[in-house]
C-alpha positions in Angstrom: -1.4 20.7 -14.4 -2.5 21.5 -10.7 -6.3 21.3 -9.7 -8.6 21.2 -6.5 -11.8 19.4 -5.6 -13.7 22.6 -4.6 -16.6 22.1 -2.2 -18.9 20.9 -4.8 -16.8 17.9 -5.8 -15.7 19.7 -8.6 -12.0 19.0 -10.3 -10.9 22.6 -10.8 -8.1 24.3 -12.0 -7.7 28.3 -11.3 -4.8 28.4 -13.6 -6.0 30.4 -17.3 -2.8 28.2 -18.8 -4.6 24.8 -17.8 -6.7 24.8 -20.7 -4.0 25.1 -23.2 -3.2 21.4 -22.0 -6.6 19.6 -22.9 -8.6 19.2 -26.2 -11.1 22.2 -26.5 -14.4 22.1 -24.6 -16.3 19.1 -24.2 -14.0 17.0 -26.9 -14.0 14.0 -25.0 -10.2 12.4 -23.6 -9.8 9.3 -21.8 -8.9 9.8 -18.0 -6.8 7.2 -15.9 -7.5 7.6 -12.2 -6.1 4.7 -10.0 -5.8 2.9 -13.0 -9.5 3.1 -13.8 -10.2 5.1 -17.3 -12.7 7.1 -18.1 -14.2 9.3 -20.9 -14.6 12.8 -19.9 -13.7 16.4 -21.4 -13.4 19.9 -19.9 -15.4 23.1 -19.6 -14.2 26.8 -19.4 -16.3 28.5 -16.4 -17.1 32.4 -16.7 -14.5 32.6 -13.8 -11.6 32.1 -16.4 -11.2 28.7 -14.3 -10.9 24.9 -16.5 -13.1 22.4 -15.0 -13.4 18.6 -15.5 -16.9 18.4 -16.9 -19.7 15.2 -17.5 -17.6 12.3 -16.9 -18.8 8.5 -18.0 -17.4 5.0 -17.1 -15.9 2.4 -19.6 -19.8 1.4 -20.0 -20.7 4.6 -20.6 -22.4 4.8 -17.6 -22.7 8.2 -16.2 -20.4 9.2 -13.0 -21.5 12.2 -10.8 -18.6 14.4 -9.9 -19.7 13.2 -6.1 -19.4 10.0 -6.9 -16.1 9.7 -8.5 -14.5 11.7 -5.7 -16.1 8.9 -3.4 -14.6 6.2 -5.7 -11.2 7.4 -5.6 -11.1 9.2 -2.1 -10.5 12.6 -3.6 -11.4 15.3 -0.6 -13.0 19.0 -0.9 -9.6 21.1 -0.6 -7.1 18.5 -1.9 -4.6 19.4 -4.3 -4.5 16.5 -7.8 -2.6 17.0 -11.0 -3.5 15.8 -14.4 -0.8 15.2 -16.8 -0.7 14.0 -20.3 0.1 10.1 -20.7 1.3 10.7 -24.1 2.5 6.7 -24.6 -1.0 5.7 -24.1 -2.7 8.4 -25.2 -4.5 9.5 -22.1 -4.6 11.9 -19.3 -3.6 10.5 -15.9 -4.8 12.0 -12.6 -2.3 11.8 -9.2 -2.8 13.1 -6.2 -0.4 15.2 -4.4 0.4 13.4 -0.8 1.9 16.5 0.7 -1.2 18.7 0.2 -2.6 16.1 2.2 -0.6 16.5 5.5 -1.6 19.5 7.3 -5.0 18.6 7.8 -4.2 14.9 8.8 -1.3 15.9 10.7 -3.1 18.6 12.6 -5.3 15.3 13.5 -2.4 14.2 15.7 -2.3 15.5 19.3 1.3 15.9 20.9 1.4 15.0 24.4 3.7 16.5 26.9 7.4 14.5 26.4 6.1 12.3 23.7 6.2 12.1 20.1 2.9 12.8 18.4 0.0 9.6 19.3 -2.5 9.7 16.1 -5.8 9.2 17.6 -7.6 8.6 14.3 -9.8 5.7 13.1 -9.8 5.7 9.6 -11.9 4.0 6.9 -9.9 2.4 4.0 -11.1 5.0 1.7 -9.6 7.8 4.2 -6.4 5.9 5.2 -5.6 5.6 1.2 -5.3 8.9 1.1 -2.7 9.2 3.4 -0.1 5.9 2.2 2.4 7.9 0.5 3.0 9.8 3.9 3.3 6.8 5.6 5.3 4.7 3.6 7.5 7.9 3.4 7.7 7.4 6.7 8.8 3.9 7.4 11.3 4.1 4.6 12.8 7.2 6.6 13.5 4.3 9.5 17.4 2.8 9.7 15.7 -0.2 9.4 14.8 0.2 5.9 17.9 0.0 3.9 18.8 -3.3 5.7 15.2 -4.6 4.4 15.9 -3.4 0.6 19.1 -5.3 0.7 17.5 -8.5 2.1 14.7 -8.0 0.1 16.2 -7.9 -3.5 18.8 -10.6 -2.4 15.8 -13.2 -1.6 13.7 -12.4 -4.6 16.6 -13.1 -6.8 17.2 -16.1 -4.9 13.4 -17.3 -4.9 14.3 -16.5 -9.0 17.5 -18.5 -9.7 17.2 -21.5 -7.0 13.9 -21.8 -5.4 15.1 -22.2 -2.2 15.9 -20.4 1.3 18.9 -21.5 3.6 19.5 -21.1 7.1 21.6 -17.9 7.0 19.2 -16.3 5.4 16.3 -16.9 8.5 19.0 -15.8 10.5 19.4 -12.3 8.4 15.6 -12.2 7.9 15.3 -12.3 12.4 18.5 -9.7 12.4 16.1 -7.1 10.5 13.2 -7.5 12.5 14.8 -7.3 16.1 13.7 -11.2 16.5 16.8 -12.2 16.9 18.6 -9.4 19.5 15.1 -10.0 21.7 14.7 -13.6 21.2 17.8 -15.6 19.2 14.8 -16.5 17.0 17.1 -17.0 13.9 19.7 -19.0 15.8 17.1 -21.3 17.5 15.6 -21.6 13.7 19.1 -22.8 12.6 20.2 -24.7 15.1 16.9 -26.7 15.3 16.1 -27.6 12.0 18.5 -29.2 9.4 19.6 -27.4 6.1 17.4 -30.1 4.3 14.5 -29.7 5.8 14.9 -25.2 5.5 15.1 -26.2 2.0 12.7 -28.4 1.6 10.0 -26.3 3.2 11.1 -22.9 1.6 10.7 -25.2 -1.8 7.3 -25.8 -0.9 6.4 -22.9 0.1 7.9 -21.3 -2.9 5.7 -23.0 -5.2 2.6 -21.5 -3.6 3.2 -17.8 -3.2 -0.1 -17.6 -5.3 -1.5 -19.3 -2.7 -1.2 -17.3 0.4 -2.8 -19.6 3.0 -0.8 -23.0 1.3 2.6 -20.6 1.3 2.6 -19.6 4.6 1.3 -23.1 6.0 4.4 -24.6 4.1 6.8 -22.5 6.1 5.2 -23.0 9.7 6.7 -26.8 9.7 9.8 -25.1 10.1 10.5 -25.6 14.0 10.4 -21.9 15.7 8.7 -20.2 13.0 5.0 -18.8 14.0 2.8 -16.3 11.9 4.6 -13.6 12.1 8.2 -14.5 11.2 6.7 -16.5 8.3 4.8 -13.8 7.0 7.9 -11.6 7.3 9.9 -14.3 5.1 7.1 -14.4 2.7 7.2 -10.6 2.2 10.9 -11.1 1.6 10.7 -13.2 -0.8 7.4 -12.1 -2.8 6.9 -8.4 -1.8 4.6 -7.9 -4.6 1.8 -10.6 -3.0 3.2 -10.8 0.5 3.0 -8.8 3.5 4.7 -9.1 7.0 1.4 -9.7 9.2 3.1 -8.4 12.8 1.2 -7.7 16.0 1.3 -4.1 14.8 -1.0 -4.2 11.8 -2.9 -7.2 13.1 -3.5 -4.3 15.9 -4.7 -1.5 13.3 -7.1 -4.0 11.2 -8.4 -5.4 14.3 -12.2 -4.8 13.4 -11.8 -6.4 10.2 -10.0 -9.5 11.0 -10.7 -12.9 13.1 -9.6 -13.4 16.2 -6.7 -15.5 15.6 -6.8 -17.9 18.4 -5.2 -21.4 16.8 -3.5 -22.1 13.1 -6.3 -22.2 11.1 -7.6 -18.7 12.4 -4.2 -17.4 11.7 -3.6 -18.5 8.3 -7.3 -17.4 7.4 -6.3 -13.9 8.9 -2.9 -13.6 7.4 -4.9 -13.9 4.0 -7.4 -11.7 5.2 -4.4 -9.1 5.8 -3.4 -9.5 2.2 -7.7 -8.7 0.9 -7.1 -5.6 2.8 -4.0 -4.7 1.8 -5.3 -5.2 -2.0 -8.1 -3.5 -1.9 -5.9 -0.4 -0.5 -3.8 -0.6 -3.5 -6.6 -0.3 -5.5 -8.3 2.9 -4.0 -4.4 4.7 -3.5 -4.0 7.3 -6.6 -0.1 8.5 -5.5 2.4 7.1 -7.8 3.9 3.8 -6.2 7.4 3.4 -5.3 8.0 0.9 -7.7 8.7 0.0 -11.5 6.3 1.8 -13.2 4.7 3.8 -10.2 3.1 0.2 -8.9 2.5 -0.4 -5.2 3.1 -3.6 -3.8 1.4 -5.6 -1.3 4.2 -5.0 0.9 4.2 -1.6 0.2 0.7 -1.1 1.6 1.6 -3.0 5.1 4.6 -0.5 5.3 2.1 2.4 4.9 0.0 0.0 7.9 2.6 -0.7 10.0 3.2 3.1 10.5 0.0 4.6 10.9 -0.1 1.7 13.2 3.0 2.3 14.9 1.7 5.7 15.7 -1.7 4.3 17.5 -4.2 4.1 14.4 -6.9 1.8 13.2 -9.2 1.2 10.4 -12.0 0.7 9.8 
């Protein structure tokens, strides 16, 4: 069922048929939104409209209709849906990424022979808002299909063997244009042994839950800096990893070290993956993957765009 947040915050649907959908007036039903439940029920308005009415926490703690659009980025005008979760016995709230586009794409200015430059600076809360269009985006690149392929190779590889080989650095720099601009994966294979890539993929394989320890464990491979290691990481573990590239190190500037020897770059990279976290916790859209999650990597994607295209956050 389609509703707005009208100019009061409130979650609104014009449609007379909406109510037919929910338990009658003020009979409460739980409510997921971005995976957060709540108790809440509806009210028919004189207007013939269905409105979500008093809403209250798992504590029973009482939530303003302000302050859950606040808590889950939902903006006055925006288009959400609530559908019926019948296998958990729930209603489940999404938001709708196109209705989303014309304002923040009218926030773009086009300049004369260029593609559109996105001047924006945009909290985390605003920014969530906008990841499906973004990661719509980046998938859109010829890049992408290259990166799925790599992707669900290495994860069933981290799976069955715990271990990386050279070819596979060498596919891994092919993707990201490291290796037509710089040979990176040929100097990678030609200066470390097949041992040693194994040995340190090993390690670093065992600490994926460990960000900072995983990525350290990959930088004793000769030739292979923050960035490439990051980018192997994200191969490999895309639902804790991100690739942590120049371009979203750019965009998160304000909220990240300056990353001037190893230890301020591993403390960033994990910094990075905070950020991208805590995005995946405000963004409502369904996720791209099994069961509608959204994966660290996911999140950068969504970055790496906006970024791409000249914005920060904040």
């Amino acid at each position: 069922m389609e509703f707005k947040i009208d100019k009061e915050s409130n979650i609104v649907s014009y449609k007379q048929s909406a109510r037919k959908q929910f338990p009658p007036p003020y009979e409460p039903f739980r409510l997921l939104i971005d995976n957060k439940e709540y108790m809440t029920s509806i009210r028919n308005l004189k207007s013939g409209c269905t409105s979500i009415a008093k809403t209250f926490d798992t504590s029973g703690q009482r939530i303003t209709r302000a302050d859950l659009c606040l808590r889950h980025g939902l903006l006055k005008g925006q288009t959400v849906y609530i559908e019926i979760d019948a296998s958990h016995q729930l209603y489940r709230l999404t938001k709708s990424v196109t209705s989303e586009l014309p304002n923040k794409v009218s926030s773009m200015q086009k300049i004369k022979g260029q593609k559109p430059v996105v001047h924006n600076r945009l909290t985390q809360q605003e920014f969530a808002v906008q990841i499906g269009y973004w990661y719509e985006k980046y998938t859109q690149a010829p890049h992408f299909q290259r990166y799925k392929n790599i992707e669900r190779r290495l994860t069933k590889k981290v799976s069955d063997i715990g271990y990386l080989e050279p070819r596979d650095f060498l596919e891994i720099a092919i993707w990201g244009s490291d290796e037509e601009r710089h040979r990176l994966g040929t100097r990678i294979c030609n200066n470390n042994t097949y041992d040693e890539i194994v040995t340190h993929t090993r390690d670093a394989i065992r600490e994926l839950d460990n960000p900072k320890r995983a990525l350290e464990k990959l930088l004793n491979i000769r030739n292979i800096g923050p960035s490439y290691g990051s980018k192997t990481l994200r191969c490999m573990c895309p639902e804790k990893h991100a690739a942590f590239d120049l371009h979203v190190r750019r965009a998160c500037k304000n909220m990240l070290p300056q990353m001037l020897d190893r230890e301020a770059q591993l403390t960033g990279y994990v910094r990075f993956l905070e950020i991208c976290q805590r995005l995946r916790e405000l963004v409502t859209e369904i996720g791209p993957r099994p069961g509608g999650m959204w994966y660290v990597a996911d999140i950068e994607m969504a970055i790496f765009q906006f970024a791409f295209k000249g914005g920060t956050l904040t």
